[in-house]
N, C-alpha and C positions, 0 to 999 in steps of 0.2 A: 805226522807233522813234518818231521823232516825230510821225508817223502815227496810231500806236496812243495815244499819250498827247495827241495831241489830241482824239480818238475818248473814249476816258474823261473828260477833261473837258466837254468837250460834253454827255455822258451823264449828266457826275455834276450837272452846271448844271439839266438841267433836272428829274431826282430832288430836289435838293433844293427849286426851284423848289417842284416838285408840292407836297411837303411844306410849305413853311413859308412861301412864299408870297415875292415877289421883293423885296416892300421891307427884310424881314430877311434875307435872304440876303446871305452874306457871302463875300468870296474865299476867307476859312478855311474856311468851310462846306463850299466845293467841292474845294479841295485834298484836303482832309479825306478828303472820299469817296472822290474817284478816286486817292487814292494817290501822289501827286505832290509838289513842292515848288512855294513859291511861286514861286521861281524861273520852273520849269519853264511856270508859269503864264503869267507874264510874258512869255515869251519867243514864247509864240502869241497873246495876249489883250492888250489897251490895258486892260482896264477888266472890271470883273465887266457893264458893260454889252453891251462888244463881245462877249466871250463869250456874255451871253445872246441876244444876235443873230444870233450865227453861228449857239447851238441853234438856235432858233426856222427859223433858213436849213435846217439838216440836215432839221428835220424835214418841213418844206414840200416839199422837195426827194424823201424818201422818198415822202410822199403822193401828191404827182405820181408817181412813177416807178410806184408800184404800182397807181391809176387807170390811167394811160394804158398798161399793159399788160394789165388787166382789159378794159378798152375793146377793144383793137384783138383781143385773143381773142374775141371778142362777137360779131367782124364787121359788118358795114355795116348792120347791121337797128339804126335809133336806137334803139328800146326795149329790144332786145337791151343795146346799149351802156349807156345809162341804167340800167338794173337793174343790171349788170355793176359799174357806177361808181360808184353807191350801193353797195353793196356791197363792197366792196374799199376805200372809206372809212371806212366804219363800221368793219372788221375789222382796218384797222390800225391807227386809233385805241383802238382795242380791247385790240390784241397792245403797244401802246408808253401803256401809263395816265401815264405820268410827264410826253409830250409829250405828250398829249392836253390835261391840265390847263395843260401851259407855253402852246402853239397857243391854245387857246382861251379861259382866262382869266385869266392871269398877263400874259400881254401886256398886256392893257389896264395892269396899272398900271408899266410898264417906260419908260413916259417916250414922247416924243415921236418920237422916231426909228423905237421899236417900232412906234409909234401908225400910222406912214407905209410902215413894211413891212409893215404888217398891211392896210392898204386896197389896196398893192399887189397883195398875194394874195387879197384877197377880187375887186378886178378883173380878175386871173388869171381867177379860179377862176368868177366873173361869164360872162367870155367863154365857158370853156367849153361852160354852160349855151346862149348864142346860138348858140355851133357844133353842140350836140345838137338844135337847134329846127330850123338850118336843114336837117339832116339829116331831122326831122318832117315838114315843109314840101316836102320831095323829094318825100317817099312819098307827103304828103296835101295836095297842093295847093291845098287848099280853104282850109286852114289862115289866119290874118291874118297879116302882117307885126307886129310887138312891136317898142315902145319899148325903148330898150336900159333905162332906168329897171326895166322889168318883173323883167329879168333881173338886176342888182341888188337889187333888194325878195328877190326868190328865193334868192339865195345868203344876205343876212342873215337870213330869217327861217330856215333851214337851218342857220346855225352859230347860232341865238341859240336854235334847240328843240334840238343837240347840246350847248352848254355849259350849260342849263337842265338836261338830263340829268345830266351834271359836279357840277354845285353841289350838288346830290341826292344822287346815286347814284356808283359805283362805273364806272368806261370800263367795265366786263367786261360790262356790260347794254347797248351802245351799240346792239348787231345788233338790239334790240326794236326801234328807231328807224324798222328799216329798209323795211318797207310803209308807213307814216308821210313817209318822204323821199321812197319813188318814188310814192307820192301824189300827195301836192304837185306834184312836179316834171310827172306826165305830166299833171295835171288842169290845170294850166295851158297844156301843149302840146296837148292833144286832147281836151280835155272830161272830166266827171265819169264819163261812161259805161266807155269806157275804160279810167279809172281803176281805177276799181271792179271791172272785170274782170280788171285785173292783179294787184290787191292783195287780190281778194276783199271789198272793200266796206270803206268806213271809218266807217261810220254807228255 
C-alpha cells in the first residue's frame, strides 16, 4: 500500500510539474492529483522538494534501466549499441511526456540540490558515452584517445537539442530527434563518413 501511494505521488509530482511548472507547484497540487492526504504526503516526503527529487530519481532510474537493456540486446557491435541507446531514450522520453518536461526542464528551476543531481546524471550519463567510444576504439584502432571534456560537451549539447525540442513541441515528436542524436554521437567517434552512412546523410 505504501508502495502504491508513493508510486502516485511521485507520478502525480511530476504531472503537475509538467503542467504548471515547479515554482507554483504546491503540495495541494499534488495530493490533489494522486489522491491522497496530506498526511499521507508527509509521511513519505520532507518537503514538496524531497518529493520532486525522489521524481526526478524514479525517472533517471527508468532511463537508465530501459537504455542499458536496449544496449546489451544490441550486442557488443558499439554502433549497434549506440543506435539501440539513442533510441530507447528518445522512446521513453516519449512514452513518460510528464517526466520528460520534469528531467529536462523543470529541474533547472528546482533549487540547488536539483541543480547537483542533475550534473550527477548528466556525468553518469557523460561516461557512458566514453564507455561506447572505447568500445569504437576496440574495433577501430586508428581512432584518437578524447578528452573526457569532449564527452561532456556531447551529452550537453544532446539534452540541450532534447529540451529545445520540449519548449516547442510536444515529448510525442522526440523519435524525430533521433538520426539527429546518432549523428552527432557517431560523427564524433568516427568521422562524418560514417555518419552519414548510418543516418543517411544530415546535409
Amino acid at each position: 500500500m505504501l508502495a502504491s501511494q508513493r508510486g502516485r505521488i511521485l507520478e502525480a509530482m511530476a504531472e503537475v510539474v509538467a503542467g504548471k511548472g515547479y515554482a507554483v507547484t504546491t503540495v495541494a497540487d499534488v495530493v490533489g492529483r494522486a489522491g491522497v492526504s496530506r498526511q499521507t504526503f508527509y509521511d513519505q516526503f520532507a518537503s514538496k522538494e524531497d518529493c520532486f527529487l525522489a521524481a526526478f530519481e524514479a525517472g533517471v532510474e527508468l532511463i537508465t534501466t530501459v537504455v542499458d537493456q536496449a544496449e546489451a540486446e544490441a550486442g557488443d557491435d558499439w554502433l549497434a549499441r549506440v543506435r539501440a541507446g539513442v533510441r530507447a531514450y528518445l522512446e521513453v522520453l516519449s512514452a513518460e511526456p510528464a517526466f520528460a518536461r520534469t528531467y529536462l526542464l523543470e529541474v533547472l528551476a528546482a533549487g540547488p540540490t536539483a541543480l547537483e543531481r542533475r550534473a550527477e546524471v548528466m556525468d553518469r550519463f557523460a561516461s557512458r558515452h566514453r564507455e561506447s567510444y572505447a568500445r569504437a576504439r576496440a574495433e577501430l584502432p586508428e581512432l584518437p584517445e578524447l578528452r573526457d571534456e569532449i564527452f561532456d560537451g556531447l551529452m550537453g549539447a544532446s539534452v540541450e537539442l532534447v529540451a529545445k525540442h520540449l519548449r516547442g513541441r510536444s515529448a510525442g515528436g522526440l523519435i524525430e530527434l533521433e538520426p539527429v542524436l546518432l549523428y552527432m554521437i557517431v560523427a564524433m567517434f568516427a568521422g562524418h563518413d560514417v555518419a552519414a552512412g548510418v543516418t543517411g546523410g544530415m546535409e
